[in-house]
C-alpha positions as CSV (number, residue, x, y, z in Angstrom):
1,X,284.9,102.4,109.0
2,X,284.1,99.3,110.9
3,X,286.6,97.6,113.0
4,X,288.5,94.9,111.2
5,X,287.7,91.5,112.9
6,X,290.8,89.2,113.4
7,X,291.0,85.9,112.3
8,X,290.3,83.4,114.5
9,X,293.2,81.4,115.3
10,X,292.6,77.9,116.7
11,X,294.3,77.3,120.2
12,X,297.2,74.9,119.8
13,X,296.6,71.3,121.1
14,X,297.4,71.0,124.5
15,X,298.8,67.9,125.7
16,X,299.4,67.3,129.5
17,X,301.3,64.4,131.4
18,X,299.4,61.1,132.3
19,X,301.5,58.4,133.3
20,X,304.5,56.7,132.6
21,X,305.2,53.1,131.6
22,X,307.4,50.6,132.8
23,X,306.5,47.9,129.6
24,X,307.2,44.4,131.3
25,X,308.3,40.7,130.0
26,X,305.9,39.9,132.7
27,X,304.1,41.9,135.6
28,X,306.0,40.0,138.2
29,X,309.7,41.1,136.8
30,X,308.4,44.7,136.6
31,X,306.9,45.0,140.1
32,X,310.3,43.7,141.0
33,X,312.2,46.1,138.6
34,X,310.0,49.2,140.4
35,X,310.3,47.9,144.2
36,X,314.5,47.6,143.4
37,X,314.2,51.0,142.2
38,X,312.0,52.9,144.5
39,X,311.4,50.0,147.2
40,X,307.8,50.4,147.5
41,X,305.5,47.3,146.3
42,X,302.9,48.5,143.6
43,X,299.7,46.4,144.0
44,X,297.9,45.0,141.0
45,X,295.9,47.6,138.8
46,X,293.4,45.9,136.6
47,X,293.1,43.7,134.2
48,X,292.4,45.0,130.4
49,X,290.0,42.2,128.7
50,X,289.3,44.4,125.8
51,X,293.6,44.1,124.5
52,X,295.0,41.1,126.3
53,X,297.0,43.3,128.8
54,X,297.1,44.0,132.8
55,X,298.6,46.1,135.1
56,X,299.7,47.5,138.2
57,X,299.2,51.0,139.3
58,X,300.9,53.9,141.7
59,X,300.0,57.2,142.0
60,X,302.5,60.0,141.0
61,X,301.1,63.0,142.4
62,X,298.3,65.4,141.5
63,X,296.6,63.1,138.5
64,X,300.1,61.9,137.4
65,X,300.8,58.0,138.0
66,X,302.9,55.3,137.2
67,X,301.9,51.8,135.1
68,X,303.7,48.4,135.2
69,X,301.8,47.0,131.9
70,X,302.7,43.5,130.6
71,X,300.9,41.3,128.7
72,X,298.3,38.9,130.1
73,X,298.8,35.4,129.5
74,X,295.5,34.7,130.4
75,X,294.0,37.8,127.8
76,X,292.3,37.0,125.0
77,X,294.0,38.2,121.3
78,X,291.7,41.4,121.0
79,X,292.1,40.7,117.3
80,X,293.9,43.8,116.4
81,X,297.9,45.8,117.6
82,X,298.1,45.8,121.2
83,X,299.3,48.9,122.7
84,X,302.9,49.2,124.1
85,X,304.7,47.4,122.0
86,X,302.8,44.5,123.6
87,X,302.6,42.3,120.7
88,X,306.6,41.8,119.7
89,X,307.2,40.2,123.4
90,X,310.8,39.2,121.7
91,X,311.3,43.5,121.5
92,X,310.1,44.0,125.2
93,X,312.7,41.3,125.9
94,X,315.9,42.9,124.9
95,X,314.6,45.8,125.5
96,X,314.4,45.0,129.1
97,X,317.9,43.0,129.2
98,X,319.6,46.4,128.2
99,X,318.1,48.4,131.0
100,X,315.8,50.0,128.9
101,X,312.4,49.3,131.3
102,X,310.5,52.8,132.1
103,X,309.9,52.8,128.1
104,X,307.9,56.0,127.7
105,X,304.8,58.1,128.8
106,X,300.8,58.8,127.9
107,X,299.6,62.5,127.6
108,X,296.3,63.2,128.1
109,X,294.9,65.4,124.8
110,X,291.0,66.9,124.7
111,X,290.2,66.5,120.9
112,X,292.3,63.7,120.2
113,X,291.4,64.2,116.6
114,X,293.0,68.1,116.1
115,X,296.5,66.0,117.5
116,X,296.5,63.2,115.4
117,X,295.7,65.4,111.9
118,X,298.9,65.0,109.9
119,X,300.5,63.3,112.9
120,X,299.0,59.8,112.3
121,X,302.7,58.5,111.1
122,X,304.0,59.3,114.9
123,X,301.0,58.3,117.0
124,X,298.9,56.2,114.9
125,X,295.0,55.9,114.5
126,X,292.2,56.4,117.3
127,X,291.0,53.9,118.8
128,X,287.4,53.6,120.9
129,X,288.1,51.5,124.3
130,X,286.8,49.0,125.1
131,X,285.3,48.6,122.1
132,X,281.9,48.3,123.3
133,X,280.7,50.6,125.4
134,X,284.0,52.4,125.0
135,X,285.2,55.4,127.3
136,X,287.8,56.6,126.3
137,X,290.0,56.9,123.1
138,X,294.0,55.6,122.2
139,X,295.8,56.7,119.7
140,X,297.8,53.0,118.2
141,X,300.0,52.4,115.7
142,X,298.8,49.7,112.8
143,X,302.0,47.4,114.1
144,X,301.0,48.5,117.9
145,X,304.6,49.8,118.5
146,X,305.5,52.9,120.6
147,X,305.7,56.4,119.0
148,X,309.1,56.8,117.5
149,X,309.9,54.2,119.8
150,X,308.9,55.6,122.8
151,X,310.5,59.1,121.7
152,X,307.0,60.5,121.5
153,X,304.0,59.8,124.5
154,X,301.0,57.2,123.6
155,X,297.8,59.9,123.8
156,X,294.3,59.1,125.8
157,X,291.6,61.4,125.0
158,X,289.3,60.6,128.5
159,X,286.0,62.7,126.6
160,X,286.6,64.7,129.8
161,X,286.1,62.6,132.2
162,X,289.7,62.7,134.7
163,X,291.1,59.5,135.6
164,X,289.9,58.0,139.2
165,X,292.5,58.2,141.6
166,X,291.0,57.6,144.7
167,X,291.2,53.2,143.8
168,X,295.3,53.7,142.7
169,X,297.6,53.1,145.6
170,X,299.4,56.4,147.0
171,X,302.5,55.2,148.6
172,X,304.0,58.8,149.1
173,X,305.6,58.6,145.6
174,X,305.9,62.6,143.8
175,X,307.5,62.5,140.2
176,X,310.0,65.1,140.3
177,X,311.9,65.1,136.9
178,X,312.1,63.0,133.7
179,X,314.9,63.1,131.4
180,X,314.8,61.6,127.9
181,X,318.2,60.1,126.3
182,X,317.5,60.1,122.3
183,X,319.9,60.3,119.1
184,X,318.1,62.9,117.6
185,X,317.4,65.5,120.8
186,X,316.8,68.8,119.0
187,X,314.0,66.8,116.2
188,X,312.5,65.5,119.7
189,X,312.7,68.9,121.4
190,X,310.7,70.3,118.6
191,X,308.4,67.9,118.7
192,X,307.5,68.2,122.2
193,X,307.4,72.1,122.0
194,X,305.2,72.0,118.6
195,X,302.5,69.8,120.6
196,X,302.9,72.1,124.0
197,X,303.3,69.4,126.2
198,X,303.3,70.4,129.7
199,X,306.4,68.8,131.8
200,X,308.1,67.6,128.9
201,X,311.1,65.5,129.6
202,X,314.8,67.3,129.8
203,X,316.0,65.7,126.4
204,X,319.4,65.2,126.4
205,X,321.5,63.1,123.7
206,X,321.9,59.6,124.0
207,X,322.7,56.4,121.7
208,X,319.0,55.1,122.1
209,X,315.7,55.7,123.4
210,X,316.3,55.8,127.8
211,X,314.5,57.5,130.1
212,X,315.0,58.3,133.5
213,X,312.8,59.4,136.2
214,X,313.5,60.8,139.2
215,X,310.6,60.4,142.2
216,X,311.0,61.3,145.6
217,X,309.5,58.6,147.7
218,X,309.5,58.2,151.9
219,X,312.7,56.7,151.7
220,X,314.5,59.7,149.9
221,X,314.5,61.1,146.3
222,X,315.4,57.3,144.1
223,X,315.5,57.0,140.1
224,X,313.4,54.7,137.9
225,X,314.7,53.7,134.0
């Protein structure tokens, strides 16, 4: 009798960290908001023509790093959601009066497609960026908001290209821990273990969406939120 052949089973999607985000009123209040915290000065990133936004950037250790995104007032509307939340400035306002500043993450997905599936309700729809000559993909909302506010990471499918350190500033900075605060921890938890997300947050309960990260820098081990 011939051998019974197993069923393939597709490999889960595999998410790993990217960065984090500090989401800014403006990039000047959140390079101060990061040099309070850690006191180290994160030089300008890049401007993003193709959605109206800029940033500044700080490597995190191995290919994990850190962005202080606002929106640019000089940007063009790119005619569609900005990411981030970038679009309800009124939202990134009181969000950053209560505290609430590192606002949530990006993973990093090959196949960005197999994640979204069924998921398009959390993360929202791919999007090719720019949009000529595009490089990479995003998954966005319709209303450009964060998934479950920020709950859930923003994905970037790179088509398997890694992202160039070598241009972000190292200042000596090494994430050590994150810990998400959410109302709902155990529906997160699952979440996060369905998608197999590698350094997932410690998710603990909390009255809203906070995170907090913990990054050793020169001057000792300090905490971002």
């Amino acid at each position: 009798m011939a051998e019974a052949i197993p069923a393939f089973v597709p490999k889960r999607p595999w998410l790993r960290l990217d960065h984090l985000t500090v989401i800014a009123p403006s990039l000047a209040e959140g390079v101060a908001h990061v040099r309070a915290c850690l006191d180290l000065d994160v030089p300008f990133g890049q401007r993003h023509g193709y959605m109206g936004t800029h940033n500044h950037l700080l490597q995190l250790g191995g290919s994990v790093y850190l962005e202080i995104v606002a929106l640019d007032p000089d940007g063009r509307h790119p005619g569609r959601a900005r990411w981030f939340g970038l679009d309800d400035q009124a939202g990134v306002r009181r969000a950053w009066d209560d505290g609430r500043r590192l606002r949530g993450s990006v993973a990093r997905v090959d196949g960005i497609d197999a994640v979204l599936a069924g998921r398009e309700a959390i993360f929202g729809c791919k999007v090719a960026l720019p949009p000529i000559d595009s490089s990479f993909d995003f998954a966005i909302p319709e209303d450009g908001s964060l998934p479950l506010s920020g709950a859930m990471p923003s994905l970037i499918d790179r088509r398997g290209k890694p992202r160039a350190m070598a241009t972000m500033a190292d200042l000596g900075a090494r994430l050590l821990s994150l810990v998400l605060a959410h109302p709902e921890p155990d529906r997160i938890a699952k979440l996060y273990d369905e998608l197999s997300i590698d350094r997932p947050p410690e998710i603990l309960p909390g009255a809203n969406t906070r995170y907090l990260a913990r990054i050793e820098t020169p001057a000792g081990m300090k905490e971002l939120s």
